[in-house]
MMTF fields as JSON, N, C-alpha, C and O atoms, coordinates in Angstrom:
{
  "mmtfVersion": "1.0.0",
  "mmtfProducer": "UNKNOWN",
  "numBonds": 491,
  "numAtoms": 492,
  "numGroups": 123,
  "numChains": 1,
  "numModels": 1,
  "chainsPerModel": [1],
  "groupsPerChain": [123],
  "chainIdList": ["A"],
  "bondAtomList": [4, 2, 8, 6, 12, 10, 16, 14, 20, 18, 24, 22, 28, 26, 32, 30, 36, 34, 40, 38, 44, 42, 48, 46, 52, 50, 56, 54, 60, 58, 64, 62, 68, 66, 72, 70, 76, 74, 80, 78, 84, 82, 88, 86, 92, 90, 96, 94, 100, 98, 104, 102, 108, 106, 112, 110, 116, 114, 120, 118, 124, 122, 128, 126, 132, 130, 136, 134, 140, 138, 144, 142, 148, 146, 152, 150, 156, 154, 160, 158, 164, 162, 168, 166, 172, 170, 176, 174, 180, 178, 184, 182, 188, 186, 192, 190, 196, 194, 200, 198, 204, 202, 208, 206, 212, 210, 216, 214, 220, 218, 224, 222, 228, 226, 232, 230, 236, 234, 240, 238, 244, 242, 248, 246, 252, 250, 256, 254, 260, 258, 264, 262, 268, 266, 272, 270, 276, 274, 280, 278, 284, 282, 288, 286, 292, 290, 296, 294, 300, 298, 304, 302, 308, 306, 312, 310, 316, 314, 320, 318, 324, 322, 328, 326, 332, 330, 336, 334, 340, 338, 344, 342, 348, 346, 352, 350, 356, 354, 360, 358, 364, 362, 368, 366, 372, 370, 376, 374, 380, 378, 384, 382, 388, 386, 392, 390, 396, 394, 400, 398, 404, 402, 408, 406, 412, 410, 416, 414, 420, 418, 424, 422, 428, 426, 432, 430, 436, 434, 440, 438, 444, 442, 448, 446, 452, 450, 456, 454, 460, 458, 464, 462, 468, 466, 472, 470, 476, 474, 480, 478, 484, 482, 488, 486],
  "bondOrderList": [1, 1, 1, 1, 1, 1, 1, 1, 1, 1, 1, 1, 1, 1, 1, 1, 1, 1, 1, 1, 1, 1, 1, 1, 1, 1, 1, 1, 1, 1, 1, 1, 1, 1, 1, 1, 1, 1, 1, 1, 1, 1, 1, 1, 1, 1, 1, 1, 1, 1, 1, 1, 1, 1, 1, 1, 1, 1, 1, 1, 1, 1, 1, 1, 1, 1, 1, 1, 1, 1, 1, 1, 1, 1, 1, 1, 1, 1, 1, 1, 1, 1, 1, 1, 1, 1, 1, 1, 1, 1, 1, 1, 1, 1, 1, 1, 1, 1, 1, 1, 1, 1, 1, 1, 1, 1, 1, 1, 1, 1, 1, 1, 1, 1, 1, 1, 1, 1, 1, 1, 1, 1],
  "groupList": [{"groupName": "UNK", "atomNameList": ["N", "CA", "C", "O"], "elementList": ["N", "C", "C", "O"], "formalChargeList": [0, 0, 0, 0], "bondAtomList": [1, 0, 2, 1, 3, 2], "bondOrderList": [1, 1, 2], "singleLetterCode": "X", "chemCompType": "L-PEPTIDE LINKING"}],
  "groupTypeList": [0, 0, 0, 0, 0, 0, 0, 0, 0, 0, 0, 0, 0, 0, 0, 0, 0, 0, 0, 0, 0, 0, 0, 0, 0, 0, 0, 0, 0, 0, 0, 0, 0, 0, 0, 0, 0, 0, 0, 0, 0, 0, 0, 0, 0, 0, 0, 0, 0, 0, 0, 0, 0, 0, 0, 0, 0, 0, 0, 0, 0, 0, 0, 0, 0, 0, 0, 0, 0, 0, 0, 0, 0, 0, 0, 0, 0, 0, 0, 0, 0, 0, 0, 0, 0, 0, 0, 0, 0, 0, 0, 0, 0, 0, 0, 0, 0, 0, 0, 0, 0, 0, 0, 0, 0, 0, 0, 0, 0, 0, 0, 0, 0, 0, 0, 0, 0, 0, 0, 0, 0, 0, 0],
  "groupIdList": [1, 2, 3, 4, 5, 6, 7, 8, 9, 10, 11, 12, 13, 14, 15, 16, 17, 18, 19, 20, 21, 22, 23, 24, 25, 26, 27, 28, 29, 30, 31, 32, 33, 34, 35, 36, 37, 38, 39, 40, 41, 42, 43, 44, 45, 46, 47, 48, 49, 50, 51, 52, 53, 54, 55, 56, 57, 58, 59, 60, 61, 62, 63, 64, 65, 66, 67, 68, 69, 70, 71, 72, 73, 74, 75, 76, 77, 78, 79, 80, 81, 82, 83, 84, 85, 86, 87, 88, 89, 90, 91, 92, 93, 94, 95, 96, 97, 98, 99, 100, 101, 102, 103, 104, 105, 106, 107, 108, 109, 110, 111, 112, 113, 114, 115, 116, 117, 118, 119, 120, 121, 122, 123],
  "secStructList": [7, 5, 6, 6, 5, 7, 3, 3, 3, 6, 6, 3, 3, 7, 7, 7, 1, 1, 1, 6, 6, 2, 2, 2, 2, 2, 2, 2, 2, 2, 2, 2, 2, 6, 6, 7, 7, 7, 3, 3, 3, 3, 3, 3, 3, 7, 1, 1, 1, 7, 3, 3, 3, 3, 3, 3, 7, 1, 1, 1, 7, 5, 2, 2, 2, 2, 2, 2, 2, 6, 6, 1, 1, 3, 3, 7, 6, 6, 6, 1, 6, 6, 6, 6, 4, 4, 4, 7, 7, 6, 6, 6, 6, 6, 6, 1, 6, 6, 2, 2, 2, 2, 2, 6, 6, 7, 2, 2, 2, 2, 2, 2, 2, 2, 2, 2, 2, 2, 6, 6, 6, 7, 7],
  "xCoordList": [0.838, 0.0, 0.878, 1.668, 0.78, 1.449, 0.016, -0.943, 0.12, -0.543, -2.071, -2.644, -2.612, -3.413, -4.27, -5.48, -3.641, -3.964, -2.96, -1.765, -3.889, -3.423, -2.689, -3.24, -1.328, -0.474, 0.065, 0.853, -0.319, 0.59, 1.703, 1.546, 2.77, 4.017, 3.912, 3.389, 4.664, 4.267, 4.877, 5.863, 4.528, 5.217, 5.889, 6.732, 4.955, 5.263, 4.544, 3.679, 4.817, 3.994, 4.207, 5.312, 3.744, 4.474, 3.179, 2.061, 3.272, 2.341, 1.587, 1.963, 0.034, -0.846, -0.19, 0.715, -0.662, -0.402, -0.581, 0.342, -1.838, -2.095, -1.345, -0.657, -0.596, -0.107, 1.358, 2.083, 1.864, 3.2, 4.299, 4.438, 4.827, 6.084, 5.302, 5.896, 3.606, 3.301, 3.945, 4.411, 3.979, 4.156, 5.823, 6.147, 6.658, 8.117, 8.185, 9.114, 7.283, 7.232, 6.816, 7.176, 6.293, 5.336, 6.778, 7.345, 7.313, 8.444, 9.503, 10.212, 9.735, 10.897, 10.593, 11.369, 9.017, 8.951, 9.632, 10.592, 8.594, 8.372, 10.038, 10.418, 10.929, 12.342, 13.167, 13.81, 12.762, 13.622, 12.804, 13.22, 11.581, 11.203, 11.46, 12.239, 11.051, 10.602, 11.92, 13.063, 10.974, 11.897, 12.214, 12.587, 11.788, 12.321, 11.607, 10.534, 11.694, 10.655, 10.295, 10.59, 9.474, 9.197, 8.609, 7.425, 9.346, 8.604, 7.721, 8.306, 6.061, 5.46, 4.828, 4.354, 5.175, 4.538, 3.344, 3.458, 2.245, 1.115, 0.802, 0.571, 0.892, 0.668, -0.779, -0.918, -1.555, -3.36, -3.949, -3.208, -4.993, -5.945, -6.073, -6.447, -5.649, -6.266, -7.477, -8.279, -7.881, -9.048, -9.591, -10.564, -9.265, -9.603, -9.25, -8.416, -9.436, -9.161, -8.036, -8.087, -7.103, -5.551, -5.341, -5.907, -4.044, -3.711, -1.974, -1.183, -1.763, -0.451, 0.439, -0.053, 1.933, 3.103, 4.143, 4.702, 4.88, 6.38, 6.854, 6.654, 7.578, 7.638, 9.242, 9.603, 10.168, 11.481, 11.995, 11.392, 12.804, 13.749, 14.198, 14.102, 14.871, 15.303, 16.763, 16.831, 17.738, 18.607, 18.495, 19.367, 17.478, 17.124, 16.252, 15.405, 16.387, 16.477, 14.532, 13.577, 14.684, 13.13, 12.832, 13.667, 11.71, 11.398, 10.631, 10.419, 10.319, 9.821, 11.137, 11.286, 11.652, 13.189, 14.237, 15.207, 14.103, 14.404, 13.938, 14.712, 12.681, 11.841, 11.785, 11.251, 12.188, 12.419, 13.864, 14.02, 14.749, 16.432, 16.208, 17.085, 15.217, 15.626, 14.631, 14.693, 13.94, 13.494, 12.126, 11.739, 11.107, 9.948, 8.99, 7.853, 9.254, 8.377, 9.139, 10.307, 7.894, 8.358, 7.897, 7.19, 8.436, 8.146, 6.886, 6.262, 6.412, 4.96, 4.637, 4.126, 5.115, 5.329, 4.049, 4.279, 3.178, 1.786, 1.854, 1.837, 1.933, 2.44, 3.765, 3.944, 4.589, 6.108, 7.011, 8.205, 6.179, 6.829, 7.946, 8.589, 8.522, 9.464, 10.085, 10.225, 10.587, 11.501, 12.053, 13.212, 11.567, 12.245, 12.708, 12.98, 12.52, 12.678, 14.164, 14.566, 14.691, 15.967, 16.739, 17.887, 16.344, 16.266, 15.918, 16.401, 15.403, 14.85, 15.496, 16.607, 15.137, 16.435, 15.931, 14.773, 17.018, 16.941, 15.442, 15.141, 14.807, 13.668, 12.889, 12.521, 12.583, 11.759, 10.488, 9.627, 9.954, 8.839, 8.096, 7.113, 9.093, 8.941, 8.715, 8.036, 9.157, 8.853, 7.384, 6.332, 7.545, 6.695, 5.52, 5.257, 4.526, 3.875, 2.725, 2.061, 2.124, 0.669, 0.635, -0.174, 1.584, 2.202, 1.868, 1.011, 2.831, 2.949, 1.947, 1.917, 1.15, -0.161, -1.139, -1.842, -1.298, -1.952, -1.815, -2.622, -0.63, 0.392, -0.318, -0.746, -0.27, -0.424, -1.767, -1.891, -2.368, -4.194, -4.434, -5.378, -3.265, -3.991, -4.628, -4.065, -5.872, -6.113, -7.373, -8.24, -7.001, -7.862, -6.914, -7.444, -5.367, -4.66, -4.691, -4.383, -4.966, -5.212, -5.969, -5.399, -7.7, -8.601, -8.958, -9.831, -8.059, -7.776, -7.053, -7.676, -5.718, -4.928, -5.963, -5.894, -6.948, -7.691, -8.77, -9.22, -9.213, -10.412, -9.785, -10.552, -8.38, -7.926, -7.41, -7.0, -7.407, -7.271, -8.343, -8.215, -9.68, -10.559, -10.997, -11.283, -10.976, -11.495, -10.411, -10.715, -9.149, -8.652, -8.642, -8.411, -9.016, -9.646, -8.782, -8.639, -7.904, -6.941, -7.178, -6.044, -7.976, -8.32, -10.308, -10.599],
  "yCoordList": [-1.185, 0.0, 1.243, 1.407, 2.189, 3.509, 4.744, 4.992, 5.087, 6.192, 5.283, 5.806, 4.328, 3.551, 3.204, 2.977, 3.208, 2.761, 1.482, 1.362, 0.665, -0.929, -0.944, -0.926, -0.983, -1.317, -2.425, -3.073, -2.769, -4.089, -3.731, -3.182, -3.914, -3.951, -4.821, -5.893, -3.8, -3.63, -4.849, -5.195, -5.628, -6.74, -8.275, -9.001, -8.458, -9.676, -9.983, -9.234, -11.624, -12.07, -12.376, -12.833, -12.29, -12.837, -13.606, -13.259, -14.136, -15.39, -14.398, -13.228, -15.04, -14.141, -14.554, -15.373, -14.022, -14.283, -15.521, -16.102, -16.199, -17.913, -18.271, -18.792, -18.568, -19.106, -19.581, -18.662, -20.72, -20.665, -19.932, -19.888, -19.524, -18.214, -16.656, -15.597, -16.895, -15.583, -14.655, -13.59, -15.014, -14.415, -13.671, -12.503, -15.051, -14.958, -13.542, -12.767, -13.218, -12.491, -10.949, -9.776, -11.382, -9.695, -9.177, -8.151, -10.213, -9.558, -9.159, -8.217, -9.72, -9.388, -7.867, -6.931, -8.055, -6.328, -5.4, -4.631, -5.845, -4.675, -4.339, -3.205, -5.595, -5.729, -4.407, -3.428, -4.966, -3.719, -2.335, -1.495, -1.905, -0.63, -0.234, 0.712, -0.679, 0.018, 1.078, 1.033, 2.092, 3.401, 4.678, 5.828, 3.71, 4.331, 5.175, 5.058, 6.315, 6.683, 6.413, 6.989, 5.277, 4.917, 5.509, 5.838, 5.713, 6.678, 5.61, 4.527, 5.52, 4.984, 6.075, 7.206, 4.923, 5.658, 4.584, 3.588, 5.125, 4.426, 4.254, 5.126, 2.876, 3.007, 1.854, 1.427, 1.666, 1.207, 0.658, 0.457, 0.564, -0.354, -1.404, -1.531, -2.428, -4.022, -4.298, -3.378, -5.709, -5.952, -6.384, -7.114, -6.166, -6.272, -4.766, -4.836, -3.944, -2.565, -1.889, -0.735, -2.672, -2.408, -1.593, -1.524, -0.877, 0.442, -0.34, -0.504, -0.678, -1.442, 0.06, 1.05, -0.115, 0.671, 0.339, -0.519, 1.143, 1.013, 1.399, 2.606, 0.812, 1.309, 1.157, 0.112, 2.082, 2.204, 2.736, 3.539, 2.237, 2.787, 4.085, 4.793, 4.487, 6.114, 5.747, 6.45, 4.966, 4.746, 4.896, 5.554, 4.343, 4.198, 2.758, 2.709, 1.717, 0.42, 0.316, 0.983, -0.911, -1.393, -2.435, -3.308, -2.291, -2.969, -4.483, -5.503, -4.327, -5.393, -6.53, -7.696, -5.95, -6.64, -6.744, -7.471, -6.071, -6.65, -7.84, -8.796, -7.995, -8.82, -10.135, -11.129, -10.196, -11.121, -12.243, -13.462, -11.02, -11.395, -12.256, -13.047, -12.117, -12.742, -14.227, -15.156, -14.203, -15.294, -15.466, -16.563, -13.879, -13.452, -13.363, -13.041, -13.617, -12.946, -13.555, -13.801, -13.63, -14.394, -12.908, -12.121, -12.561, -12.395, -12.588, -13.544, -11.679, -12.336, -11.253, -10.145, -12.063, -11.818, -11.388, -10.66, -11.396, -10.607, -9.19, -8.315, -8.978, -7.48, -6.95, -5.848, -7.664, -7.107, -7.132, -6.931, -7.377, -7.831, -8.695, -8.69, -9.449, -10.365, -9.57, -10.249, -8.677, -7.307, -8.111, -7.81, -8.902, -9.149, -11.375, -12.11, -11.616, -13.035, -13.429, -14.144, -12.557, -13.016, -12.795, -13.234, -12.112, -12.192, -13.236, -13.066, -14.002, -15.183, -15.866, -15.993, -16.792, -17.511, -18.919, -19.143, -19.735, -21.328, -21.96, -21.784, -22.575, -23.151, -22.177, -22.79, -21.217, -20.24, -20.577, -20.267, -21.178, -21.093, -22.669, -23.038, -23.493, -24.378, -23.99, -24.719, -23.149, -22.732, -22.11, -22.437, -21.274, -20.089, -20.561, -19.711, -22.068, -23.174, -22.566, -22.7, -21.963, -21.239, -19.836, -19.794, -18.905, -18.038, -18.518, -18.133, -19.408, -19.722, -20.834, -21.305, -21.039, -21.92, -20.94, -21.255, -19.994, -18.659, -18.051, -17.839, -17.768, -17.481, -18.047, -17.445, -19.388, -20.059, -20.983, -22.207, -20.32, -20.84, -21.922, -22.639, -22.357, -24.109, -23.446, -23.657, -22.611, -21.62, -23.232, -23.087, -24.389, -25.132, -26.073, -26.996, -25.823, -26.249, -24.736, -24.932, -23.843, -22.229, -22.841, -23.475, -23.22, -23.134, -24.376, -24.365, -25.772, -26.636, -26.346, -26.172, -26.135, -25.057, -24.251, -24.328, -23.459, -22.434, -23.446, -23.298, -24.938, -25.432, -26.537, -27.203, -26.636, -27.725, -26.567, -26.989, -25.321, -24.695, -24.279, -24.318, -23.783, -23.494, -24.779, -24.762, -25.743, -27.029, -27.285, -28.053, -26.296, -26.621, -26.098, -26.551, -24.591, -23.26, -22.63, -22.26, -22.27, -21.139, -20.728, -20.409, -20.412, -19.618, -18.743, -17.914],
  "zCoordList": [0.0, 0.0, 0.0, 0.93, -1.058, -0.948, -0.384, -1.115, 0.407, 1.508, 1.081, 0.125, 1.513, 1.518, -0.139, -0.144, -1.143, -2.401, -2.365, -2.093, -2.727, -2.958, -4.563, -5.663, -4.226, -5.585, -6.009, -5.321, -7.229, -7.913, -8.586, -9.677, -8.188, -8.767, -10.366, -10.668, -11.162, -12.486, -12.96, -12.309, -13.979, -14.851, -14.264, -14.789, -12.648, -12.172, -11.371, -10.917, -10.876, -10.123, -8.808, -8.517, -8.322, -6.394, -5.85, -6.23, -5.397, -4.618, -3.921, -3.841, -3.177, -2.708, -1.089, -0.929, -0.312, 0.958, 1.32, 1.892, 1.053, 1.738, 1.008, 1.886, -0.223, -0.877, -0.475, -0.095, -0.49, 0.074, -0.88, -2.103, -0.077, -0.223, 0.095, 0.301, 0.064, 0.451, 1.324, 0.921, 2.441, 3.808, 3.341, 3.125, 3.323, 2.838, 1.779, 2.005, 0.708, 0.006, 0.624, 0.525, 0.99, 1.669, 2.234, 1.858, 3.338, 4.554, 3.606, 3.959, 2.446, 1.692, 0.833, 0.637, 0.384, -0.245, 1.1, 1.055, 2.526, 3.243, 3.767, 4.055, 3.817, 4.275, 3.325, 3.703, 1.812, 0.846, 0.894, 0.096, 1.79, 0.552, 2.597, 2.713, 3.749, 5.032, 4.831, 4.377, 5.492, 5.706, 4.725, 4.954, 3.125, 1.983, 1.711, 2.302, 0.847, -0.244, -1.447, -2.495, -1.209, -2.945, -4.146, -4.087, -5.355, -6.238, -6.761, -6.742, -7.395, -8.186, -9.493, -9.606, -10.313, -11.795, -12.307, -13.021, -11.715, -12.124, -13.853, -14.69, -13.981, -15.282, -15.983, -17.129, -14.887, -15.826, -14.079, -13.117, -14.099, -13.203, -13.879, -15.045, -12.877, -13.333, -13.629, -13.794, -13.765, -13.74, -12.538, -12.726, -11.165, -10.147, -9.731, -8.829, -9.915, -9.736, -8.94, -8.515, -8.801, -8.104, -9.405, -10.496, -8.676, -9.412, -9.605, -8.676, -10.919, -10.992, -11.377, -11.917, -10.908, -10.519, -10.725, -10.042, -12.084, -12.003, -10.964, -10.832, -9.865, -8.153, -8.435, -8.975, -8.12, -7.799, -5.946, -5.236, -5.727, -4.621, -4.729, -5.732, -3.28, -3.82, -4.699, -5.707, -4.568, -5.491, -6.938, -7.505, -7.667, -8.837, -8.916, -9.807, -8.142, -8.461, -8.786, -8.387, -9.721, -10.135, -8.664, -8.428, -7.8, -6.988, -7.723, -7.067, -9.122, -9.543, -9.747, -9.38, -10.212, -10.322, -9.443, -9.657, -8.481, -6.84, -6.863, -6.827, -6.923, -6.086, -7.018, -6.526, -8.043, -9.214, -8.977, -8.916, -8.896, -8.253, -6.881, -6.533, -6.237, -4.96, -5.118, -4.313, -6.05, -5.952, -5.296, -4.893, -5.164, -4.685, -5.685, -5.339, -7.03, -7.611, -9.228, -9.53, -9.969, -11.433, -12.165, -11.535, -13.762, -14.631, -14.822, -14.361, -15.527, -15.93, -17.593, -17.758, -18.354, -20.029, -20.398, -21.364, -20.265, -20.921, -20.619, -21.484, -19.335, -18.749, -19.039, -19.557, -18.733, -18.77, -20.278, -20.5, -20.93, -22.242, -21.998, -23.048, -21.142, -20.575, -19.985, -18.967, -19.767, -19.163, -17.914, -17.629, -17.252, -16.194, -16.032, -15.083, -17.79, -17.438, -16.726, -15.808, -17.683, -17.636, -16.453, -16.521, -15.163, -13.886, -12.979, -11.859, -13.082, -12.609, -12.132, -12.648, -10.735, -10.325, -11.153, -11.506, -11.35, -11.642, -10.843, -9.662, -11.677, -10.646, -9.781, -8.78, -9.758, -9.337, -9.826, -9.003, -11.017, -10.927, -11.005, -11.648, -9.977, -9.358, -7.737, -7.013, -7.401, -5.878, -6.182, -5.633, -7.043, -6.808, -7.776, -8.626, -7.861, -8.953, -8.727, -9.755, -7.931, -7.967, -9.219, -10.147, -8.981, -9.598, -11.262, -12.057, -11.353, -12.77, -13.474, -14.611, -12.309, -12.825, -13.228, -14.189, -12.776, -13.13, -14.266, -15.172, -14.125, -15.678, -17.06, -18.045, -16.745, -17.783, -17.857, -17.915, -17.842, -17.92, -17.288, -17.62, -15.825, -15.209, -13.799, -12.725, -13.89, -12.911, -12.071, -11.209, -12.686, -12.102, -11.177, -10.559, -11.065, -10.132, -8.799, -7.623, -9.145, -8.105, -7.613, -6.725, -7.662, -7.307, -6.534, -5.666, -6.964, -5.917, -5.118, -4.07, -4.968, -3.792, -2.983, -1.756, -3.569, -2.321, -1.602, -0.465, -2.894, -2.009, -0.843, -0.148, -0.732, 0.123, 1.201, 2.283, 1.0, 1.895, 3.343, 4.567, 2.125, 2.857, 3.772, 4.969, 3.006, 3.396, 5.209, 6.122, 5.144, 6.502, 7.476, 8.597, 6.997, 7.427, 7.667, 8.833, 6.723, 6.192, 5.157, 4.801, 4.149, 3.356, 3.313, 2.45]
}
């Protein structure tokens, strides 16, 4: 959240919170940006009405590509025009299999993931 508008970091994917690596992911944005001033350059509303953001550090650095490098967050080529594949760690989107099931139209392996969730009463 930048001053309480919900932002998606532009041209990738990061796991949702229930999702495993969620949590891991969140602490790693909030680890690189706490303290900072982040510039965002809003560039469309999703289709869930998040306001997606080229988001940089005060250095210069792309927080999408931070977050790519460490192994938080995949590429996601429909948005990013690939801009950030080649960042990717080895097997990342073997950790990060919800992510890239999404990605790639198996949104019926997502939706078993959320119903074995709810079914334990964590989602």
């Amino acid at each position: 959240m930048i001053q309480k508008t919900q932002v998606r970091l532009f041209g990738v994917d990061a796991p949702e919170l229930n999702h495993p690596y969620g949590q891991k992911a969140k602490w790693a944005l909030v680890s690189l940006c706490k303290g900072q001033v982040i510039t965002a350059e809003v560039t469309e509303k999703d289709v869930h009405g998040r306001t997606v953001a080229k988001c940089s550090l005060p250095d210069g650095r792309d927080i999408s590509a931070e977050m790519v490098k460490i192994g938080m967050a995949i590429d996601w080529p429909k948005f990013s025009g690939g801009k950030y594949k080649s960042m990717e760690l080895p097997d990342v989107r073997k950790k990060l299999w919800l992510a890239d099931a999404r990605q790639n139209g198996r949104m019926h392996v997502w939706e078993k993931f959320e119903a074995q969730e709810r079914s334990r009463g964590k989602g």
